[in-house]
N, C-alpha and C positions, 0 to 999 in steps of 0.2 A: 196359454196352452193348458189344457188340463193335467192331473195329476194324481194319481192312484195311489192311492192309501189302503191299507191293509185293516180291518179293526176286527179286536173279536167279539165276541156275543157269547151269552151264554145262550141254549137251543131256545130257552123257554123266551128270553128276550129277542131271539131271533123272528120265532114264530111271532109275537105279538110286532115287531117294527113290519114283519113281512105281509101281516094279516092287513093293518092297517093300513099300506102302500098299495096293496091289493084293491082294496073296497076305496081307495082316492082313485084306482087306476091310474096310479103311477111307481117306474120301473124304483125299484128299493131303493137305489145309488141317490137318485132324482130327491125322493123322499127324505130320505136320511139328509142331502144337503139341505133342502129344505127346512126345513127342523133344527137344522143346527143353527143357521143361520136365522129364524126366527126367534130362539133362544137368545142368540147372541144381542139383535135387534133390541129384542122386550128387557133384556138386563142393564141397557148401554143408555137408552131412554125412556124419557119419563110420559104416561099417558097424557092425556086433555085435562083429565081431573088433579092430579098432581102438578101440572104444568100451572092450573087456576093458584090453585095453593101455595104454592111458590110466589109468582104474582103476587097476589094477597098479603104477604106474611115480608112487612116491611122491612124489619129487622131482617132476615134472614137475607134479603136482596140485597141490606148495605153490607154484611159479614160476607158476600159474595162476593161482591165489589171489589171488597178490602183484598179481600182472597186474590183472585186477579188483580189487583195491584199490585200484591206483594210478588206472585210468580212472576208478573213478567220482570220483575226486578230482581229476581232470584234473590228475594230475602227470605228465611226462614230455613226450617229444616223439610226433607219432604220424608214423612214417616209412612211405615212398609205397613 
């Protein structure tokens, strides 16, 4: 079910998310999730180029590993 959220804006920011939703033709609400939700996407994973790099970077794959080793064994501390 969906869910209403209240958020404020200030005018000048209003007009620019409103401008933009405009010229997408799509209704603000629409927009605005949109966007939040590609933020979230692009912050949460890593592109094809990064992803190479990773790969590539073998040290970094075994200190991964490790990593995963250690949580699911719940050893270490998990710092904030």
């Amino acid at each position: 079910m969906a869910k209403v959220v209240t958020v404020r804006l200030s005018e000048e920011d209003y007009r620019k998310i409103a401008a933009v939703a405009k010229r997408e033709r799509r209704p603000l609400s629409n927009f605005m999730t949109l966007m939040v939700i590609k933020g979230i996407e692009e912050g949460d994973y890593v592109d094809a180029v990064e992803m190479d790099q990773i790969l590539a970077d073998k040290s970094l794959r075994a200190k991964l590993r490790a990593g995963h080793y250690d949580a699911k064994r719940r050893k270490g501390k998990l710092v904030g």
